[in-house]
PQR file of N, CA, C, O and H, with PARSE charges and radii, in Angstrom:
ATOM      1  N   UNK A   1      92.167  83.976  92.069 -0.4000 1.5000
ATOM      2  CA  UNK A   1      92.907  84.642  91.021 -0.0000 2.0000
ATOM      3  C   UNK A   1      92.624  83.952  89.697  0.5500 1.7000
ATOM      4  O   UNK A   1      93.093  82.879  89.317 -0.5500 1.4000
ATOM      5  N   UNK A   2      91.898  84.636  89.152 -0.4000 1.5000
ATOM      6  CA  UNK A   2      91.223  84.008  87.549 -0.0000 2.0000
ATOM      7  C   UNK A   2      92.370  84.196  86.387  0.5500 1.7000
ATOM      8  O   UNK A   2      92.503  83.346  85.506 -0.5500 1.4000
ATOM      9  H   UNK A   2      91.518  85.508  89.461  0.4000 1.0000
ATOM     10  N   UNK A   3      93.092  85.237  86.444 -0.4000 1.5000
ATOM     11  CA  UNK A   3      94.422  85.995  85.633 -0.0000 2.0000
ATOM     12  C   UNK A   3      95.544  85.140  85.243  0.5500 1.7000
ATOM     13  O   UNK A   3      96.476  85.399  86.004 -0.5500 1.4000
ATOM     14  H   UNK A   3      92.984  85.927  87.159  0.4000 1.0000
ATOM     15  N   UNK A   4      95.875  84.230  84.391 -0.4000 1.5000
ATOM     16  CA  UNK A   4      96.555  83.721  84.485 -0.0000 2.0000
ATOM     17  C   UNK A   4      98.275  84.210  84.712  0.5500 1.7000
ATOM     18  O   UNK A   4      99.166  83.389  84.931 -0.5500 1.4000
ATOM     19  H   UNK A   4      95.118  84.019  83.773  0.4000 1.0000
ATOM     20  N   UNK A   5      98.546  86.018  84.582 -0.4000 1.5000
ATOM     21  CA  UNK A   5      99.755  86.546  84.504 -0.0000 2.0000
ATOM     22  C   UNK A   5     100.068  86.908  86.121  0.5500 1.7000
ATOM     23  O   UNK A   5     101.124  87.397  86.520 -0.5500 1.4000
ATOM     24  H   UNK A   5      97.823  86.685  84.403  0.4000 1.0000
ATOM     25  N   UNK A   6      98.807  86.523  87.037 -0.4000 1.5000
ATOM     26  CA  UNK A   6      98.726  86.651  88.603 -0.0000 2.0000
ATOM     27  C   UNK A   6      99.466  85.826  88.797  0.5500 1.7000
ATOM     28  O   UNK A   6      99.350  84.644  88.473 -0.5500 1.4000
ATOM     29  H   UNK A   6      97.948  86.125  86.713  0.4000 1.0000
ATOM     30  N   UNK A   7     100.659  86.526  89.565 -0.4000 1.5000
ATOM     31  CA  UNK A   7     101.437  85.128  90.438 -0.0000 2.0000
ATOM     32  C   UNK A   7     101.341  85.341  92.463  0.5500 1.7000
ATOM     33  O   UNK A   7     101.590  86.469  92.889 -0.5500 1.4000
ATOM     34  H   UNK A   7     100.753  87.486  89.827  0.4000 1.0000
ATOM     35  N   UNK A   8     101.099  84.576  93.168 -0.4000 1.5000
ATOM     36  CA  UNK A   8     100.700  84.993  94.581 -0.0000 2.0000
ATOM     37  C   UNK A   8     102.378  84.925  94.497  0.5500 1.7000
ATOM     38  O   UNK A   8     103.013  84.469  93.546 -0.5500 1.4000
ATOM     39  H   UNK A   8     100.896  83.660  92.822  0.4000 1.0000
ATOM     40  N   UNK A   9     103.021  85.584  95.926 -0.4000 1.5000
ATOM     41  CA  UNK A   9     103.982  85.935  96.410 -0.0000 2.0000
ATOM     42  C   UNK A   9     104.433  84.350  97.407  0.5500 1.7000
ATOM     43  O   UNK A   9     103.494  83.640  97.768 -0.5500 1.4000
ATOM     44  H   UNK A   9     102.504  85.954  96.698  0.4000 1.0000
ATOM     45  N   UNK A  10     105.276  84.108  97.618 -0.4000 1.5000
ATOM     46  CA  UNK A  10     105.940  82.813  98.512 -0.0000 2.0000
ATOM     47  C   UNK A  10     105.089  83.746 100.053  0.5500 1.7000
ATOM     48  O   UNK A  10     104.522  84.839 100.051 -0.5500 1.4000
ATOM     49  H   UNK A  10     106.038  84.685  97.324  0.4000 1.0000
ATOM     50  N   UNK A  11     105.351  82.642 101.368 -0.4000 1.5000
ATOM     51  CA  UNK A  11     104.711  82.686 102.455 -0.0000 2.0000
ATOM     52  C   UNK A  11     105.978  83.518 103.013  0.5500 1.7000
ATOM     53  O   UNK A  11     105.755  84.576 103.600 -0.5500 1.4000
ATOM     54  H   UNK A  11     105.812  81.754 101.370  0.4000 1.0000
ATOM     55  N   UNK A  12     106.834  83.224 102.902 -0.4000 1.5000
ATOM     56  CA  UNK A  12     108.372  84.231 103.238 -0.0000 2.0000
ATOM     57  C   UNK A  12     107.906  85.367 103.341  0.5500 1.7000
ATOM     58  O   UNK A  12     107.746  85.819 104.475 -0.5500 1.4000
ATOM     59  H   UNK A  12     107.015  82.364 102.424  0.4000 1.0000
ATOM     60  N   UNK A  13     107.503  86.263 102.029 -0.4000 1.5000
ATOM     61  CA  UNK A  13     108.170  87.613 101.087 -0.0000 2.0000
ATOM     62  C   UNK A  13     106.647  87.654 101.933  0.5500 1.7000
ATOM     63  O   UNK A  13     106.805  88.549 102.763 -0.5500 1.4000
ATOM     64  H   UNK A  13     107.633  85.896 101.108  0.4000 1.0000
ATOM     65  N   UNK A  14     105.315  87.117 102.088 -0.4000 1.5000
ATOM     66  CA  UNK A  14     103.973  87.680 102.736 -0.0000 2.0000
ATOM     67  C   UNK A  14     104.616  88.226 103.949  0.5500 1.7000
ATOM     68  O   UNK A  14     104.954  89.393 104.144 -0.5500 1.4000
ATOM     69  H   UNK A  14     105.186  86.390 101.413  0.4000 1.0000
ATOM     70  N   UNK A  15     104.756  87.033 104.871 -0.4000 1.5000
ATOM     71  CA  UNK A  15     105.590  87.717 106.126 -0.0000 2.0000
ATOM     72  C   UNK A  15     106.850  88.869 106.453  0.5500 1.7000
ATOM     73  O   UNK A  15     106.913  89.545 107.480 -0.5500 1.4000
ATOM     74  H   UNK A  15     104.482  86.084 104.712  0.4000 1.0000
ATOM     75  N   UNK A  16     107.849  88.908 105.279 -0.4000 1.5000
ATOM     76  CA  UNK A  16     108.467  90.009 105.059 -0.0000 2.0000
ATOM     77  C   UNK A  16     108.015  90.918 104.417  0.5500 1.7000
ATOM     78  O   UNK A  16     108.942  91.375 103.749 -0.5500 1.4000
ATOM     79  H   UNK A  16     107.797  88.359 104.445  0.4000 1.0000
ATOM     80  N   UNK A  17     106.890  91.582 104.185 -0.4000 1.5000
ATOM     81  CA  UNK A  17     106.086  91.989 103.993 -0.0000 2.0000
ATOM     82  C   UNK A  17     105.119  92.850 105.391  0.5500 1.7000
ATOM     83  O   UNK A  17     105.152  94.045 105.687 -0.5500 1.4000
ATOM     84  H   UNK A  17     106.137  91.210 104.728  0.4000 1.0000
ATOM     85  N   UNK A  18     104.431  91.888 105.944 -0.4000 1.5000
ATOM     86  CA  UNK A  18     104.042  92.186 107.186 -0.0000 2.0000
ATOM     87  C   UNK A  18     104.850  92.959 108.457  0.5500 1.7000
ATOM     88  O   UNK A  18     104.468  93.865 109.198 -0.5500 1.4000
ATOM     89  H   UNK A  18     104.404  90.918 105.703  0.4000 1.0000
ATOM     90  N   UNK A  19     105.957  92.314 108.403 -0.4000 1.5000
ATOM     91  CA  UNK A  19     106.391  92.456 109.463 -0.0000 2.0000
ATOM     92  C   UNK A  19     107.009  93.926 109.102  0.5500 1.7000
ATOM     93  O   UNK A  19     107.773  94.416 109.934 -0.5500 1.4000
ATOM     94  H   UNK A  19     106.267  91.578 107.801  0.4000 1.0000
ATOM     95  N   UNK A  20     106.730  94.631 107.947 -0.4000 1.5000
ATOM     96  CA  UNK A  20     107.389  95.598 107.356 -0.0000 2.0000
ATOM     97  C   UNK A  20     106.455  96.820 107.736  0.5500 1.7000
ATOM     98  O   UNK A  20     106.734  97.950 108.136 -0.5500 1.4000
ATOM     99  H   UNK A  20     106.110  94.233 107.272  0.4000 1.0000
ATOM    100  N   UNK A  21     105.145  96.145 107.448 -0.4000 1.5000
ATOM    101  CA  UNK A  21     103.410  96.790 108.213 -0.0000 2.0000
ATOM    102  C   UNK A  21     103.592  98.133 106.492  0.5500 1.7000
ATOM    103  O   UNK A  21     103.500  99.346 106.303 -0.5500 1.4000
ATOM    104  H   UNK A  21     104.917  95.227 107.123  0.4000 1.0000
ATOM    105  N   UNK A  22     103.898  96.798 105.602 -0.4000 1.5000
ATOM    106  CA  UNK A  22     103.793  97.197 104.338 -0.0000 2.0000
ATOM    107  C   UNK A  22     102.389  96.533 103.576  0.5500 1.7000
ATOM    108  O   UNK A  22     101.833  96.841 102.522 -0.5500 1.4000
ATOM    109  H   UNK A  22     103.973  95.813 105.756  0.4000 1.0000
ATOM    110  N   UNK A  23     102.172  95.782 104.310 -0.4000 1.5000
ATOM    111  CA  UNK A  23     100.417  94.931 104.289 -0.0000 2.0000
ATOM    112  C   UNK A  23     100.170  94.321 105.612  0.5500 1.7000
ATOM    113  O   UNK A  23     100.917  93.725 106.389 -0.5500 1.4000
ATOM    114  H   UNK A  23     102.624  95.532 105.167  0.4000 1.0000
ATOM    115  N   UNK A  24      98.675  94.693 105.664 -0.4000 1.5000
ATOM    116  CA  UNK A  24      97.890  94.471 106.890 -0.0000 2.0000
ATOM    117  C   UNK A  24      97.646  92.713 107.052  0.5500 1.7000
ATOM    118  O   UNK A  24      97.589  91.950 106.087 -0.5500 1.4000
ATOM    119  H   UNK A  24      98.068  95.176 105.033  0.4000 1.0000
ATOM    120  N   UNK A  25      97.559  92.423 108.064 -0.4000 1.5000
ATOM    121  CA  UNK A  25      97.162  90.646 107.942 -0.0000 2.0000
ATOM    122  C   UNK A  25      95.722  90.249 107.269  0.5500 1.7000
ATOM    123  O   UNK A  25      95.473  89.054 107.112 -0.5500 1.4000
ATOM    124  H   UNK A  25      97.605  93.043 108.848  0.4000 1.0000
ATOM    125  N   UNK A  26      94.505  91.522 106.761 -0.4000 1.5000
ATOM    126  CA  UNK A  26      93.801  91.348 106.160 -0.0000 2.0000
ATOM    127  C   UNK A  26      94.399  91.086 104.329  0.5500 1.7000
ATOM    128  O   UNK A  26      93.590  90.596 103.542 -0.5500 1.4000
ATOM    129  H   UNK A  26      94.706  92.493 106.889  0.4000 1.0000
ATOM    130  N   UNK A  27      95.550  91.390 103.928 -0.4000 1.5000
ATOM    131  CA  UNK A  27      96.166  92.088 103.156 -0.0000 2.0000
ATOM    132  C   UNK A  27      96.910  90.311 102.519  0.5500 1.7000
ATOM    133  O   UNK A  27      97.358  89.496 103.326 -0.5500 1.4000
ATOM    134  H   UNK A  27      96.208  91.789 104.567  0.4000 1.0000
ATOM    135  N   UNK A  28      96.879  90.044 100.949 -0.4000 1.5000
ATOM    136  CA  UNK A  28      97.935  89.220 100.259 -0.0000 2.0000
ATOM    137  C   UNK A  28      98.506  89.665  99.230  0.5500 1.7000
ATOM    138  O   UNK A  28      97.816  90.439  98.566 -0.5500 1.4000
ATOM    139  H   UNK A  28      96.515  90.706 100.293  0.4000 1.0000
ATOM    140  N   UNK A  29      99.885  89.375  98.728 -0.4000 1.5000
ATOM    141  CA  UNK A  29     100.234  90.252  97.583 -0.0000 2.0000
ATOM    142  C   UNK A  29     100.491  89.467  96.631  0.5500 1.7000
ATOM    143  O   UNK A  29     100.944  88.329  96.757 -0.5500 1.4000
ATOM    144  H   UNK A  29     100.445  88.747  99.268  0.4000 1.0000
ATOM    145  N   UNK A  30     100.232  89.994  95.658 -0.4000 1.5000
ATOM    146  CA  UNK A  30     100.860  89.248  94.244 -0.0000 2.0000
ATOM    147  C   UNK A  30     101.393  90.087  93.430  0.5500 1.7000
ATOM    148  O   UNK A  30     101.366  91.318  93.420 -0.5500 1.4000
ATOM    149  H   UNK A  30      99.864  90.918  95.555  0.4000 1.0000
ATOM    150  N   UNK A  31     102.071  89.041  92.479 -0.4000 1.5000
ATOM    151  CA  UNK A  31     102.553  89.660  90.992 -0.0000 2.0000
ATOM    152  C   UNK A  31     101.808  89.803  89.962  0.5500 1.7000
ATOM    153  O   UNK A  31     101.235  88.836  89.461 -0.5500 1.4000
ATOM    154  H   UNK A  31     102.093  88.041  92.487  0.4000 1.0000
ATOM    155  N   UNK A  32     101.685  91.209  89.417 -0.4000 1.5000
ATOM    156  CA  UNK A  32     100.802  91.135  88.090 -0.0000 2.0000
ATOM    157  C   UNK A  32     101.872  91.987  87.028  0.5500 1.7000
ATOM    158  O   UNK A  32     102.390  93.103  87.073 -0.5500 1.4000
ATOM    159  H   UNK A  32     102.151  91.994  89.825  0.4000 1.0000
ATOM    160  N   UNK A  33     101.912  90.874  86.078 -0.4000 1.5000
ATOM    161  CA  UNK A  33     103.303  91.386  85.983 -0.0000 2.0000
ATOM    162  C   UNK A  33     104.531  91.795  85.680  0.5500 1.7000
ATOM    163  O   UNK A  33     105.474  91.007  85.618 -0.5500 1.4000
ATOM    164  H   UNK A  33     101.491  89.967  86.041  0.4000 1.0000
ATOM    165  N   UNK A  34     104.674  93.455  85.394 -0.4000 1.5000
ATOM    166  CA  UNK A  34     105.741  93.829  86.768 -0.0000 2.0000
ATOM    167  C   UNK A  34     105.514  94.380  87.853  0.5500 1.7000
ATOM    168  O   UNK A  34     106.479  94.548  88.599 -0.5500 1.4000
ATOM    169  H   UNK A  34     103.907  94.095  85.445  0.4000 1.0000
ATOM    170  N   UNK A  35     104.455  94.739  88.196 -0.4000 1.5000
ATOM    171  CA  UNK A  35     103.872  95.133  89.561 -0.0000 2.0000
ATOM    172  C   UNK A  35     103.500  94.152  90.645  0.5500 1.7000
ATOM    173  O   UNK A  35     103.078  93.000  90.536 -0.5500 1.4000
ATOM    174  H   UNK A  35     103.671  94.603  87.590  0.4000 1.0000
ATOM    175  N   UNK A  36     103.767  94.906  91.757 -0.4000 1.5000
ATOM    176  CA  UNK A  36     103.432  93.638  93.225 -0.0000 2.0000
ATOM    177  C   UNK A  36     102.517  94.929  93.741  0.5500 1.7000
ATOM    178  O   UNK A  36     102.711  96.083  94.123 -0.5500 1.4000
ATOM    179  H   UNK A  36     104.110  95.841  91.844  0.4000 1.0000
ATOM    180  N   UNK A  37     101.125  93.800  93.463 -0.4000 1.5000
ATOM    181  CA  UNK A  37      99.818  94.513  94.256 -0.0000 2.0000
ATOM    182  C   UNK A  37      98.982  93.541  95.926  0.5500 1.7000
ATOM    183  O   UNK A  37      98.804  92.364  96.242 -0.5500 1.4000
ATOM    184  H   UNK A  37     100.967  92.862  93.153  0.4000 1.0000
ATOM    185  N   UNK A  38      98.727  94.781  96.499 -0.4000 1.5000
ATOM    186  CA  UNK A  38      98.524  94.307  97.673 -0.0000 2.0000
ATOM    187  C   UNK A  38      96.519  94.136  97.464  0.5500 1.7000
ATOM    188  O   UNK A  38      95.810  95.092  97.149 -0.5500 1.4000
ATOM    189  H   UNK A  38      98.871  95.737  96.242  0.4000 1.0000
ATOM    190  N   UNK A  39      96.125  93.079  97.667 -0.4000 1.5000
ATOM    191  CA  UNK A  39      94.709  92.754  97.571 -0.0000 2.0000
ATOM    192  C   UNK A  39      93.930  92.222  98.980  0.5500 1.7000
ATOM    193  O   UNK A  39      94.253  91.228  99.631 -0.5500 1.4000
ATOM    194  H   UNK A  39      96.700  92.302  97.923  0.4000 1.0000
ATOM    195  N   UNK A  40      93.384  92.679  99.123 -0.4000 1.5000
ATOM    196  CA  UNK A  40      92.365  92.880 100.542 -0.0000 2.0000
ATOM    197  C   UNK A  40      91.642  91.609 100.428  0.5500 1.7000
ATOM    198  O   UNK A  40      91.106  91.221  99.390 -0.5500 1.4000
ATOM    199  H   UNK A  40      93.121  93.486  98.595  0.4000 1.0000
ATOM    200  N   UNK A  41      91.652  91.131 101.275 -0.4000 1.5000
ATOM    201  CA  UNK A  41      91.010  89.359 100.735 -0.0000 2.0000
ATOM    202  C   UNK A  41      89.017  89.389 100.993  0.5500 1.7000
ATOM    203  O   UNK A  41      88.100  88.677 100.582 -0.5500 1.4000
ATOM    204  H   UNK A  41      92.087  91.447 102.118  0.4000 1.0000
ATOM    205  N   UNK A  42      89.095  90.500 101.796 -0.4000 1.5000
ATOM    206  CA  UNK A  42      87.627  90.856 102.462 -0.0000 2.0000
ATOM    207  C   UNK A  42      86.844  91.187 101.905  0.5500 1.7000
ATOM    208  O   UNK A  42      85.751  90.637 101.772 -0.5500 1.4000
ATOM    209  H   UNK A  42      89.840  91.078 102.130  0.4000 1.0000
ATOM    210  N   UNK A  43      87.489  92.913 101.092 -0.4000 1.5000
ATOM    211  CA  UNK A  43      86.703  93.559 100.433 -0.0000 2.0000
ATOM    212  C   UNK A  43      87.001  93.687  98.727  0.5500 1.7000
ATOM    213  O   UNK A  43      86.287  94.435  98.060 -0.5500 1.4000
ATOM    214  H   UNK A  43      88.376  93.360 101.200  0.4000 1.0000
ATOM    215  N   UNK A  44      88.317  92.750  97.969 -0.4000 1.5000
ATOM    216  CA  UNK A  44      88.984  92.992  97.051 -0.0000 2.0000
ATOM    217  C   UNK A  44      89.824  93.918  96.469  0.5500 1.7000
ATOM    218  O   UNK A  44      90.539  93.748  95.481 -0.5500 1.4000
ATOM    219  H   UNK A  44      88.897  92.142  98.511  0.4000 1.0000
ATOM    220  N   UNK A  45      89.626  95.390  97.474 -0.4000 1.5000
ATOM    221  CA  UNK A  45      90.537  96.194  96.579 -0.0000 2.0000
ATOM    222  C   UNK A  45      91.870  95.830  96.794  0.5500 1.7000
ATOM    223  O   UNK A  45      92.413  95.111  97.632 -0.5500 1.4000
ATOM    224  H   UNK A  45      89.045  95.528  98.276  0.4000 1.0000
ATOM    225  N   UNK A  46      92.274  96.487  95.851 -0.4000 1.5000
ATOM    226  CA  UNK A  46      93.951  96.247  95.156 -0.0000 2.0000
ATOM    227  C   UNK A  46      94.593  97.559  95.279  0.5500 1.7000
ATOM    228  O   UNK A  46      93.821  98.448  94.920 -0.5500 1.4000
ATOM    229  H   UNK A  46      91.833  97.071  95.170  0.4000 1.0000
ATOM    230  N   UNK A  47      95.548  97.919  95.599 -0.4000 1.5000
ATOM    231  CA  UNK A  47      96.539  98.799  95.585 -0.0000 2.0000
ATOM    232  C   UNK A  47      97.950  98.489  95.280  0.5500 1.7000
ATOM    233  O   UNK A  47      98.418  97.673  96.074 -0.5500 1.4000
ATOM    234  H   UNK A  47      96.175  97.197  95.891  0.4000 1.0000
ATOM    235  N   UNK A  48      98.965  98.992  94.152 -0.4000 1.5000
ATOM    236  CA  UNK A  48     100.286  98.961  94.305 -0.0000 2.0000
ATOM    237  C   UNK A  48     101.177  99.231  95.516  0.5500 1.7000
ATOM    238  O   UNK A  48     101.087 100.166  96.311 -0.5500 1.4000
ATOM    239  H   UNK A  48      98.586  99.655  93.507  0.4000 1.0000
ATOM    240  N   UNK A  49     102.106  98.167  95.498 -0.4000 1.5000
ATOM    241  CA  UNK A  49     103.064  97.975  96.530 -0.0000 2.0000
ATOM    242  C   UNK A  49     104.127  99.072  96.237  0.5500 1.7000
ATOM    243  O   UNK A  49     104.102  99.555  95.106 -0.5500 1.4000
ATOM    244  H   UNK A  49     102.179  97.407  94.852  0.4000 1.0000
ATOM    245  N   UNK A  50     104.994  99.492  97.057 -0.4000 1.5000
ATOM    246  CA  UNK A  50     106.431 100.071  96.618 -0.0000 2.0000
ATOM    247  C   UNK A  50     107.186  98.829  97.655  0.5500 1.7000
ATOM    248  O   UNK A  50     106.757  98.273  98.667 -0.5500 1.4000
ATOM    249  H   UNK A  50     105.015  99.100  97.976  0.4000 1.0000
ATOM    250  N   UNK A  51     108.146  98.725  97.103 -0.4000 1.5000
ATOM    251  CA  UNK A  51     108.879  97.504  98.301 -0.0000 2.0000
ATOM    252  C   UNK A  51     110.149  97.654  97.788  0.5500 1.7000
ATOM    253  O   UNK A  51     110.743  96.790  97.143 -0.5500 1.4000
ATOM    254  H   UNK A  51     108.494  99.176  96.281  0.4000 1.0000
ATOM    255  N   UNK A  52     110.583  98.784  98.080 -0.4000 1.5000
ATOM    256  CA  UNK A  52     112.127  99.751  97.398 -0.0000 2.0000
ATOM    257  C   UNK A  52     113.074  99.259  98.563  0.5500 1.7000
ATOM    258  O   UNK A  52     114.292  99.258  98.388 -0.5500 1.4000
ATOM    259  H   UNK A  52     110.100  99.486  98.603  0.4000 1.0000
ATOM    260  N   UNK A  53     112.646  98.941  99.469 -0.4000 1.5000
ATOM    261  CA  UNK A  53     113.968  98.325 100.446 -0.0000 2.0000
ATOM    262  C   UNK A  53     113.591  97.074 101.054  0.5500 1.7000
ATOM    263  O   UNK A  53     113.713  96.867 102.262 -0.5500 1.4000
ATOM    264  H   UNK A  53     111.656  98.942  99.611  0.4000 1.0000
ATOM    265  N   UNK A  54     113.031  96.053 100.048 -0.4000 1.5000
ATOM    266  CA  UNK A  54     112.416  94.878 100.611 -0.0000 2.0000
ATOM    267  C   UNK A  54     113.040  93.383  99.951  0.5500 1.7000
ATOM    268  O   UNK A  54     112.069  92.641  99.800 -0.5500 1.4000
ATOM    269  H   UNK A  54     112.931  96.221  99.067  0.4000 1.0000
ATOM    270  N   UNK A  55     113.822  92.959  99.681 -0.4000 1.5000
ATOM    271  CA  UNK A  55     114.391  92.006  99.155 -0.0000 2.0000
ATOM    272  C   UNK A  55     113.400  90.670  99.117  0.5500 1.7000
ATOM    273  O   UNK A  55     113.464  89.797  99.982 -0.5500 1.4000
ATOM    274  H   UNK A  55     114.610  93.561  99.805  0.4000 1.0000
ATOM    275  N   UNK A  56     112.334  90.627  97.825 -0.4000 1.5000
ATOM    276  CA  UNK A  56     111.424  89.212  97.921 -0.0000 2.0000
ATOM    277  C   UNK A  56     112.072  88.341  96.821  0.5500 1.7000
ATOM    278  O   UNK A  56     112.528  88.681  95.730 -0.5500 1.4000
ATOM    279  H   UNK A  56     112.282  91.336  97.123  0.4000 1.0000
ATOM    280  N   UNK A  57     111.963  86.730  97.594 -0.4000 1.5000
ATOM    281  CA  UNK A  57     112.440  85.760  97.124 -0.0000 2.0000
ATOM    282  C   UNK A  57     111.287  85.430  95.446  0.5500 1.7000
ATOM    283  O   UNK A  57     111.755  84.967  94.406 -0.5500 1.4000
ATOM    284  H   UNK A  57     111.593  86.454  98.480  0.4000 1.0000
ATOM    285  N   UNK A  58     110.055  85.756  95.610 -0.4000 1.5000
ATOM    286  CA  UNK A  58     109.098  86.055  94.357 -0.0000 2.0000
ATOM    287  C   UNK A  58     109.769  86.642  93.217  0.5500 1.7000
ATOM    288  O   UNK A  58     109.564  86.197  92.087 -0.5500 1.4000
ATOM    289  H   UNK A  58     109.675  86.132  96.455  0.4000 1.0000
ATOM    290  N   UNK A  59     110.555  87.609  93.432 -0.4000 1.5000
ATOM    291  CA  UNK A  59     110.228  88.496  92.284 -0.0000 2.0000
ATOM    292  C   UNK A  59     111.888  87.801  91.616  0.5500 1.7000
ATOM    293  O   UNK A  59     111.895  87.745  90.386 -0.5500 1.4000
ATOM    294  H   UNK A  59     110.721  87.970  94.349  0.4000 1.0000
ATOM    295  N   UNK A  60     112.853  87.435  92.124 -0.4000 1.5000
ATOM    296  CA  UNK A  60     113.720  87.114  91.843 -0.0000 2.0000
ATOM    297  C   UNK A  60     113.942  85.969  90.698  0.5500 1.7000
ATOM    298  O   UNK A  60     113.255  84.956  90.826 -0.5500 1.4000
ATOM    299  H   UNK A  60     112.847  87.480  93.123  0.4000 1.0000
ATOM    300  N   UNK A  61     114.768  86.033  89.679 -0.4000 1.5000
ATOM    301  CA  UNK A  61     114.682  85.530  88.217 -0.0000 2.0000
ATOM    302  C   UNK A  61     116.191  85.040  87.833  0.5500 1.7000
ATOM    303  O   UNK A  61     117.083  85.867  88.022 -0.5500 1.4000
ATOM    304  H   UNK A  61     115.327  86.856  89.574  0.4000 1.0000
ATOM    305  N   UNK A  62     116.443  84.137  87.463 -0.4000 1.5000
ATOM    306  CA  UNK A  62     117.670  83.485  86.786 -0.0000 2.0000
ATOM    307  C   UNK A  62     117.909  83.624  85.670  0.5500 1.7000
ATOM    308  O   UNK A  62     117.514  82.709  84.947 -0.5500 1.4000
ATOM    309  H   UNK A  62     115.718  83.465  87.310  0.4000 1.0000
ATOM    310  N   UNK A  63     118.406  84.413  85.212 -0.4000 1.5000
ATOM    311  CA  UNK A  63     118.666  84.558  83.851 -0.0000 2.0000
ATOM    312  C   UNK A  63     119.200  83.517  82.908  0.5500 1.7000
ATOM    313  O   UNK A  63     119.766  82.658  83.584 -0.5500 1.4000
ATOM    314  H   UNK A  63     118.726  85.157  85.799  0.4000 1.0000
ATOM    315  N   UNK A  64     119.254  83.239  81.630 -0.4000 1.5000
ATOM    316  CA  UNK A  64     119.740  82.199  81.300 -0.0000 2.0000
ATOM    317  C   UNK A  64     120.287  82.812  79.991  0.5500 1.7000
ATOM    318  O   UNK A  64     119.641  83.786  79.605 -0.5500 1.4000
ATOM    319  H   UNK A  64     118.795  83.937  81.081  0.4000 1.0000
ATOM    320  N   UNK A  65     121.565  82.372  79.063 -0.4000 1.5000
ATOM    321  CA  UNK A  65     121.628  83.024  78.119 -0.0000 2.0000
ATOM    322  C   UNK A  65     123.046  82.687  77.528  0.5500 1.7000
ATOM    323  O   UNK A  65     123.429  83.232  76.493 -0.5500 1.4000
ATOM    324  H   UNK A  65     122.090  81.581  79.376  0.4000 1.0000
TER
END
């Protein structure tokens, strides 16, 4: 990941993820971002995630203020 706005996803939210068979075990996701894209480690393509009923510890933010 050359991008510096790429963030990879925690090993958790990969596996909750998987086990969702919302990405393949060929399959890692990251943040680009506000999107969580799923990237093929094999062949590179990228596709957007939907993860509308998926609670990841990644995307989660503390507000401060």
């Amino acid at each position: 990941m050359s991008n510096k706005l790429e963030k990879p996803l925690s090993h958790a939210d990969l596996q909750k993820l998987r086990q969702a068979g919302v990405i393949t075990s060929e399959e890692i996701a990251i943040i680009v971002g506000d999107l969580i894209l799923a990237e093929n480690v094999v062949s590179k393509d990228r596709r957007i995630l939907e993860t509308n009923n998926i609670l990841l510890e990644s995307t989660r933010r503390i507000l401060k203020g």
